[in-house]
N, C-alpha and C positions, 0 to 999 in steps of 0.2 A: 518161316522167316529166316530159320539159321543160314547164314552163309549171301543173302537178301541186303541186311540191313546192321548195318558197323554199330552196336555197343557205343561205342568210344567217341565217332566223331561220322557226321554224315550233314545230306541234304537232303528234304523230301519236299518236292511241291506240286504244284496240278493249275492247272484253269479249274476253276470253279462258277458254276452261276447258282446264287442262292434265289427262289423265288421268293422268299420271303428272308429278315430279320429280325424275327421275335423267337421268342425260346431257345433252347440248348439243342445244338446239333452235331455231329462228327465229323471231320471229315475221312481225317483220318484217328487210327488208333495202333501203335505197337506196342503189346505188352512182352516184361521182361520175365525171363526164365523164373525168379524166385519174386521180383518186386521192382516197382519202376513201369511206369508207360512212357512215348513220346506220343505226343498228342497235339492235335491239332483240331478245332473246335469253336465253334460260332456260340454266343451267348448271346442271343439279341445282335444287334451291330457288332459289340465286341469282339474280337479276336484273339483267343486264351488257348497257349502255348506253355504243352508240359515236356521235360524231361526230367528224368526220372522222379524227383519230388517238388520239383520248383515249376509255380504256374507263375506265366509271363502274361500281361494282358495291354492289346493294343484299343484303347476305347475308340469308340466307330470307327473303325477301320474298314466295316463291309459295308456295301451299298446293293438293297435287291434288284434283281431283275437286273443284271448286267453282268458280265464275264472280268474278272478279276483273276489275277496271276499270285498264288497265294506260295509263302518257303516258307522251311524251318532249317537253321541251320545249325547246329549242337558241333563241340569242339572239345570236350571233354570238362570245360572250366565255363563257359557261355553258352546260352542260347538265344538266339536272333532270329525274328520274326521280319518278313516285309513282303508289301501287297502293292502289285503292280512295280516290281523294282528298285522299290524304294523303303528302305531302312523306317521301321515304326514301332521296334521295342526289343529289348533285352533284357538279361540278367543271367544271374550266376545260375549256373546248369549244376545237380550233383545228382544221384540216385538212381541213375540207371548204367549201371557197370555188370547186367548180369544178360547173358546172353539172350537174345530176343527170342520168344516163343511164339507168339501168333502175330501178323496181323490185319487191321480189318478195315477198307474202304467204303464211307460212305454209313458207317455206321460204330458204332462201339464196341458190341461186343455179338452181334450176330443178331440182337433185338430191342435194344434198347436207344434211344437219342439219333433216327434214323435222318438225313441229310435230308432235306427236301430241296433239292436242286441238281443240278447237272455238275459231271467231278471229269475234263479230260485231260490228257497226257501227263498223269500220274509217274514221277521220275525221283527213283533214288538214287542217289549218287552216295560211293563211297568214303567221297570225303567233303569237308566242310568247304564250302563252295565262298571265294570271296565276291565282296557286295556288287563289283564290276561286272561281276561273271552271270550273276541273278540279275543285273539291268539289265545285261546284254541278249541273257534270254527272253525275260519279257518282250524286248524292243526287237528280236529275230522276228523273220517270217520261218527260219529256219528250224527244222526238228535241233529237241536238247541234244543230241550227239554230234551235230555241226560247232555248237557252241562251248561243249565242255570237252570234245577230245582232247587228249595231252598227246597224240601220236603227232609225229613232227618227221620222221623220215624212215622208210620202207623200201630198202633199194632192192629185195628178190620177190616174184611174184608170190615164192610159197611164204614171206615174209619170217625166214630166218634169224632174219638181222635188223634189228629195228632199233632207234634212238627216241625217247620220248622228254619231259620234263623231268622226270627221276634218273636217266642214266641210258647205257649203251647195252642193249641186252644179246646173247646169241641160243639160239637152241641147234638142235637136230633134226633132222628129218621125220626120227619119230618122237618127236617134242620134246625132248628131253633139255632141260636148261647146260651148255656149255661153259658159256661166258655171262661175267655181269659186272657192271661196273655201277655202283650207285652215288650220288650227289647229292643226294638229301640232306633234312639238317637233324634227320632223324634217321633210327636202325630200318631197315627191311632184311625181311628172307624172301630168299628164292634159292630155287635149285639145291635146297638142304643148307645150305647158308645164310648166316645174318651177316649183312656189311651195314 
């Protein structure tokens, strides 16, 4: 999972079809290096959302036997739950700040609280994805990389020079970073530098 799935802030979701809504099921599970999951999980109808110690619950949120668009979005201070695009529960996110170690689709922990249903286009994004962006993908016909790219302009075919939402970037031929100009409201590194 290291280098997979951001500690700090992300998005993970999937189409899911549960054949049934009774009992405790997975969907997914990340466990953290020392302590902490992010979790995502069926209890009956319910919809119960962990990071790292705080479970978040959306009551009947699922419906069997039908394909449902299920996120979890973590920000370092929140986490937000919504199914079919639509916003159905939060709360205060804290406990899971240690690097991710495994994790496991469709089931817990390799045996236990196994999914009884169908899980597809399983998508983690590196960062916390806003509500517009998670309607927009339900509501696509489009794969999630149509919908979440942030590349905005590429003017050489080996794409040395590119401009995206965070800044103006340049590399080398043998990839080496050049130039960078970043716009964030936050630090980045690249190319051995934080701007």
């Amino acid at each position: 999972t290291s280098g997979n799935v951001d500690p700090a802030k992300g998005t993970i979701m999937a189409w899911v079809y549960p054949y049934s809504t009774s009992g405790a099921a997975y969907f997914w599970r990340v466990t953290g290096a020392v302590a902490g999951n992010i979790i995502l999980r069926t209890n009956g109808a319910n919809l119960e959302a962990f990071w790292g110690t705080q479970q978040i619950t959306a009551t009947g949120a699922l419906t069997a036997n039908t394909w449902q668009h299920v996120a979890v979005v973590y920000d370092s201070a929140t986490l937000y739950v919504y199914v079919n695009g639509a916003y159905v529960a939060s709360g205060t996110a804290s406990g899971f700040d240690t690097l991710p170690a495994n994790m496991f689709v469709g089931i817990s922990d390799g045996t236990n609280n196994p999914f009884n249903g169908l899980i597809d286009d399983l998508c983690i994004l590196g960062y916390a994805s806003p509500a517009n962006e998670i309607r927009a993908i339900y509501e696509s016909n489009a794969p999630v990389f149509a919908e979440t790219s942030t590349f905005s302009f590429r003017p050489t075919p080996k794409g040395l020079l590119w401009a995206d939402d965070e800044g103006l970037w340049m590399k080398d031929t043998a990839a080496n970073p050049v130039f960078g100009i970043y716009g964030g409201d936050a630090t980045k590194s690249w190319g051995g530098f934080t701007m």
